[in-house]
C-alpha positions in Angstrom: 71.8 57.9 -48.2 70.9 55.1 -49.8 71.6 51.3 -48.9 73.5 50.3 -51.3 75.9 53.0 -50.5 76.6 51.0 -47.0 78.2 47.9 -49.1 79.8 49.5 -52.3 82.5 47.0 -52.0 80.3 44.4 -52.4 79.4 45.9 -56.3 81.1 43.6 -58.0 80.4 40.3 -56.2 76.5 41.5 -56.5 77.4 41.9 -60.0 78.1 38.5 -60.5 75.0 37.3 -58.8 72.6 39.0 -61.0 74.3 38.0 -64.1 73.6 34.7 -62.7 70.3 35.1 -61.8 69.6 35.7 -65.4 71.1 33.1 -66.5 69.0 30.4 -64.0 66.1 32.0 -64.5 66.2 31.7 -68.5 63.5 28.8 -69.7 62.9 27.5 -73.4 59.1 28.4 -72.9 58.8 31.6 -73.6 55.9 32.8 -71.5 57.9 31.4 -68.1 61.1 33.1 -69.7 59.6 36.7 -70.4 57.4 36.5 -67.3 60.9 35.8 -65.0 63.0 38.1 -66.7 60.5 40.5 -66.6 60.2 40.3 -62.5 64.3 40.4 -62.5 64.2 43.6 -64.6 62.1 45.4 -61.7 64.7 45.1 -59.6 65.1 45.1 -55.7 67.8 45.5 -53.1 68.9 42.2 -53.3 69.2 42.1 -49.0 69.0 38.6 -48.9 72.5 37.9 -51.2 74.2 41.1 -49.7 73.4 39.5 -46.2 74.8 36.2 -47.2 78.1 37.7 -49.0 78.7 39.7 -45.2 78.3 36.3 -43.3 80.6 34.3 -45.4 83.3 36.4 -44.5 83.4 36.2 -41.0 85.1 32.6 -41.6 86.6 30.9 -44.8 85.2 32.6 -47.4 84.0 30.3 -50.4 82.5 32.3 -53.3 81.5 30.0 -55.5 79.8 28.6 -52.6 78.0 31.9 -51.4 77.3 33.1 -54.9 75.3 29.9 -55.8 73.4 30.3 -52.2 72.8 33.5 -52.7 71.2 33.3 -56.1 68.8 30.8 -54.5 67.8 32.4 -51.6 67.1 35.5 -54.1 64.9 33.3 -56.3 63.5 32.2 -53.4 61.8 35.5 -52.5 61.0 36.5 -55.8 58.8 33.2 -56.6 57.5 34.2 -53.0 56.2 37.5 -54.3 55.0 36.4 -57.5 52.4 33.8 -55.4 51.8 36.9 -53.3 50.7 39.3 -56.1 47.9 36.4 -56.6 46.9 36.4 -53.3 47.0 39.8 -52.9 45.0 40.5 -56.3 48.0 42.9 -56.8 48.0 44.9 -59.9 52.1 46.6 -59.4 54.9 45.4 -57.7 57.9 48.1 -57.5 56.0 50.2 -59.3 55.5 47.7 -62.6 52.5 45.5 -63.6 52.6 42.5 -62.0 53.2 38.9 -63.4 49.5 37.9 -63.2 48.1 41.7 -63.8 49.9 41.1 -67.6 49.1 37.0 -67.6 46.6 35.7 -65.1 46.9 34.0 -62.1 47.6 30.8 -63.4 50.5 31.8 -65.1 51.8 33.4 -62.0 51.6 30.4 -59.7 53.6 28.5 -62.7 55.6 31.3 -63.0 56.3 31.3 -59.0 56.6 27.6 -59.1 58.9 27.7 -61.7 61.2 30.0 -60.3 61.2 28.1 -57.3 62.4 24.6 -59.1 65.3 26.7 -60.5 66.4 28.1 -57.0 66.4 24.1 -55.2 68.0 23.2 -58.8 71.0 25.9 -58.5 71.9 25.2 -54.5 71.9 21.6 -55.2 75.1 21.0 -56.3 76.0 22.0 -52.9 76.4 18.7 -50.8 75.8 20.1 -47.3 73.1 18.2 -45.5 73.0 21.4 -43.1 72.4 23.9 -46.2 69.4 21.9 -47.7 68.2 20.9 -44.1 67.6 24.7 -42.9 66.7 25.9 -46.5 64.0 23.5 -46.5 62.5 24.6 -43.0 62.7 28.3 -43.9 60.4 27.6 -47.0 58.5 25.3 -45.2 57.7 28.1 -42.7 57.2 30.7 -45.2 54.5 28.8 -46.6 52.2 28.7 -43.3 53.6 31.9 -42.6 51.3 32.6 -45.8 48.2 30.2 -45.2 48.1 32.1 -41.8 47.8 35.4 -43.6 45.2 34.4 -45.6 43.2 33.1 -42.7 43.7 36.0 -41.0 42.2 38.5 -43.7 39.8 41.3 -41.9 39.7 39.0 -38.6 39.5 41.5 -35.9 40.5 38.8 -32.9 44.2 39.3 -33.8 47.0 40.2 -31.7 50.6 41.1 -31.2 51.5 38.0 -31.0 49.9 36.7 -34.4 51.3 39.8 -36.1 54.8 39.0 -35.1 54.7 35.5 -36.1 53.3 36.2 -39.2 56.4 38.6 -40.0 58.9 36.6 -38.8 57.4 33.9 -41.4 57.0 36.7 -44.1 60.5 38.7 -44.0 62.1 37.4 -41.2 62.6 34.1 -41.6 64.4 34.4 -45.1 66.8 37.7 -43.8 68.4 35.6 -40.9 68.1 32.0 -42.7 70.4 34.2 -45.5 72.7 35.1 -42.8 73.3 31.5 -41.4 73.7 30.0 -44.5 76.1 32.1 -45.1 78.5 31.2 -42.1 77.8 27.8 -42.5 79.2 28.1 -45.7 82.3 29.8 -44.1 82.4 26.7 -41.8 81.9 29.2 -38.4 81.0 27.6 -35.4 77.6 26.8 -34.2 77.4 29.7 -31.4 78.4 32.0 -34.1 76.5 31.0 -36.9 73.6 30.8 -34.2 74.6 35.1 -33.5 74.3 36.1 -37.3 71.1 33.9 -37.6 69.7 36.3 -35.0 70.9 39.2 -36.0 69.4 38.5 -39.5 66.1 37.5 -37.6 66.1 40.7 -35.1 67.0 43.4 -38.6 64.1 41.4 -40.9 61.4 41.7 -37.7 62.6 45.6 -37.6 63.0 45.6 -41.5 58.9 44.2 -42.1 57.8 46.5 -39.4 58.9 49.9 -40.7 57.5 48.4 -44.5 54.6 48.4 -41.9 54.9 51.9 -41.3 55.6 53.2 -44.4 52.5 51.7 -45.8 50.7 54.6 -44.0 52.9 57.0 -44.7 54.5 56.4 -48.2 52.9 57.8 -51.7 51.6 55.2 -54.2 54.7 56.7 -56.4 57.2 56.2 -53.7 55.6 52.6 -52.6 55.7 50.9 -56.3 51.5 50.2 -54.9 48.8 52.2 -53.6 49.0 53.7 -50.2 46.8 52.2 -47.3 47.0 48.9 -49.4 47.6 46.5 -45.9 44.0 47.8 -45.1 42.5 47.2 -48.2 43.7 43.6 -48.2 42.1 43.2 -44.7 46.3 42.3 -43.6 46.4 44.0 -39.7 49.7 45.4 -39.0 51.6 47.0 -36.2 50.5 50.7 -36.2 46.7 49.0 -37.1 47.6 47.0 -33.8 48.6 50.0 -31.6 45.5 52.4 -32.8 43.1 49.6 -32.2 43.9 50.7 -28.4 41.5 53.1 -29.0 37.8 52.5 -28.6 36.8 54.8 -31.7 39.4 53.8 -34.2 38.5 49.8 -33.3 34.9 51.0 -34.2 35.5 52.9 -37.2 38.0 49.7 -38.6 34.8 47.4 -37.7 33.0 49.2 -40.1 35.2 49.4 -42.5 36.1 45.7 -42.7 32.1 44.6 -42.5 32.4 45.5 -46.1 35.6 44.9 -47.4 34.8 44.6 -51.3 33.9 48.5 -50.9 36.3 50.3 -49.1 36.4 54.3 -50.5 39.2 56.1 -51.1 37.4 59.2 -48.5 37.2 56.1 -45.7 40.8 55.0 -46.0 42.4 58.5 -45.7 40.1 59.2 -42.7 41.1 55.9 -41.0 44.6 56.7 -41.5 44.5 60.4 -40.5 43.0 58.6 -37.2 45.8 55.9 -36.6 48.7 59.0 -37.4 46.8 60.9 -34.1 47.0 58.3 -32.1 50.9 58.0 -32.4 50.6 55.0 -33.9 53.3 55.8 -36.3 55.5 56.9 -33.6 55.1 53.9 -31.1 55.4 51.3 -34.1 59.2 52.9 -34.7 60.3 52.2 -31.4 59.2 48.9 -31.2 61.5 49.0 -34.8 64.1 50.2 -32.8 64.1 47.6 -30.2 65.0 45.2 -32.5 67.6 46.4 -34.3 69.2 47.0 -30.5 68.8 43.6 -30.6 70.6 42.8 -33.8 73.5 45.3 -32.7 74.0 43.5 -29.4 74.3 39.8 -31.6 76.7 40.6 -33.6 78.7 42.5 -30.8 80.8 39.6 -29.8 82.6 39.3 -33.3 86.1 40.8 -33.9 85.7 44.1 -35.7 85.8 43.4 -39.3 84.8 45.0 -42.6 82.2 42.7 -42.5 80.6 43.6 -38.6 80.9 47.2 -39.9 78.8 47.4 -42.5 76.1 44.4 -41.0 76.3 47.3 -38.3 75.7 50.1 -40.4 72.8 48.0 -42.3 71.2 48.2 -39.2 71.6 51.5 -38.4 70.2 52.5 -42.3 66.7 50.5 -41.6 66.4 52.4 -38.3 66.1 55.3 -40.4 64.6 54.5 -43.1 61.3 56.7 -44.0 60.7 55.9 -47.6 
């Protein structure tokens, strides 16, 4: 099954929002204009306004309201991972050359700054000091969420705790700030918009991990990048975490990262085929699984609604998720 399938209903109000999205994103330059369109056309599940449609109807729902924040929290992500291609040196992106693979890097940053300026430009005919208030933190976040990655790069003194603050920063952060702004906009109270804001937290930590996962155990084809490609940008992860345990998979990942400008394609497979024996893979699905418990047990307290159903079912499609 695929996740769309869990919000069908929701087909035509996504609709909408991606018409729109085409039509902020359009520019009279035309490098910024083919360069955005071109990231639009390559698609994505479009979590973030799916998770904001759900939360604005668990109160008064407003769609002209949601629409316009979803459309900005969407552009939000994408300018994201146009400045994270850079970073990343990254070549594809959903299986497609990426903005600064077919331009250069400055281009890109424009190109990500761009699409920012249209996102805080769409939202701000909304005049809710709370909207702009927690959309400006989240990005805020995100942005040392992505300094600290870059710091971090092939440094072997991480730990847990790094890695989960980095992916709250990194996925997290813009899953659950999706959900409160949505009941915000639905004028919930503030326990309840606090319970979707964690639920959107708890299913983004479990969401990033198992992109984690599948890093390891995904095929270039399936992944839209090449496999093992975490390791080659020197980014530790949670199953990288767990096999570390291990004396002779820290020593072998020593080695490889002394030299990161020449990793082979021979090492990479061998230091996977290591991390897989060590249930690595295995141990980095249940911690997966404990938060999306987590995200069940928030959004338990609401009346049973269309809306709790399929924010429950979301959940229970990223706990199974292998591809």
């Amino acid at each position: 099954m695929k996740l769309a399938k869990t919000y069908t209903y929701l087909k035509k109000d996504l609709e909408i929002i991606e018409t729109a999205l085409q039509q902020v994103i359009q520019a009279e330059h035309p490098v910024l204009r083919n360069a955005s369109t071109q990231l639009l056309k390559a698609g994505g599940k479009r979590i973030r306004p799916v998770f904001v449609l759900l939360s604005g109807q668990f109160g008064d729902f407003n769609r002209e309201k949601v629409n316009s924040i979803a459309v900005s929290l969407e552009l939000i992500h994408m300018a994201t991972l146009v400045h994270d291609d850079v970073i990343d040196d990254a070549e594809l992106r959903r299986g497609e050359l990426t903005i600064r693979h077919q331009y250069d890097n400055r281009v890109a940053m424009y190109t990500g700054d761009y699409i920012l300026a249209r996102a805080l430009e769409n939202i701000a005919e909304i005049k809710e000091p709370a909207i702009h208030d927690t959309l400006s933190k989240a990005i805020v976040e995100v942005c040392i969420g992505e300094i600290e990655q870059i710091k971090d790069k092939y440094d072997l003194r991480q730990n847990l705790r790094v890695y989960l603050r980095r992916i709250k920063r990194k996925t997290a952060l813009l899953i659950a700030t999706s959900c409160k702004l949505g009941a915000i906009s639905a004028g919930l109270p503030d326990y309840e918009v606090h319970m979707l804001y964690r639920y959107g937290y708890f299913i983004g930590m479990s969401y990033q991990i198992i992109d984690d996962i599948l890093d390891f155990t995904s095929s270039e084809k399936q992944l839209g990048k090449p496999a093992g490609n975490d390791l080659i940008q020197g980014n530790i992860t949670l199953p990288i975490l767990i096999a570390r345990e291990d004396k002779a998979f820290e020593q072998r990942l020593s080695n490889l990262f002394k030299h990161p400008n020449k990793i082979n394609a021979g090492e990479l497979t061998d230091l996977i085929t290591h991390l897989k024996e060590l249930k690595a893979i295995e141990k980095s699905y249940q911690m997966s699984d404990r938060y999306l418990q987590k995200a069940m047990a928030a959004i338990e307290p609401f009346p049973n609604s269309k809306p709790k159903a399929t924010l429950q079912q979301i959940a229970m499609y990223i706990g199974k998720r292998r591809m």
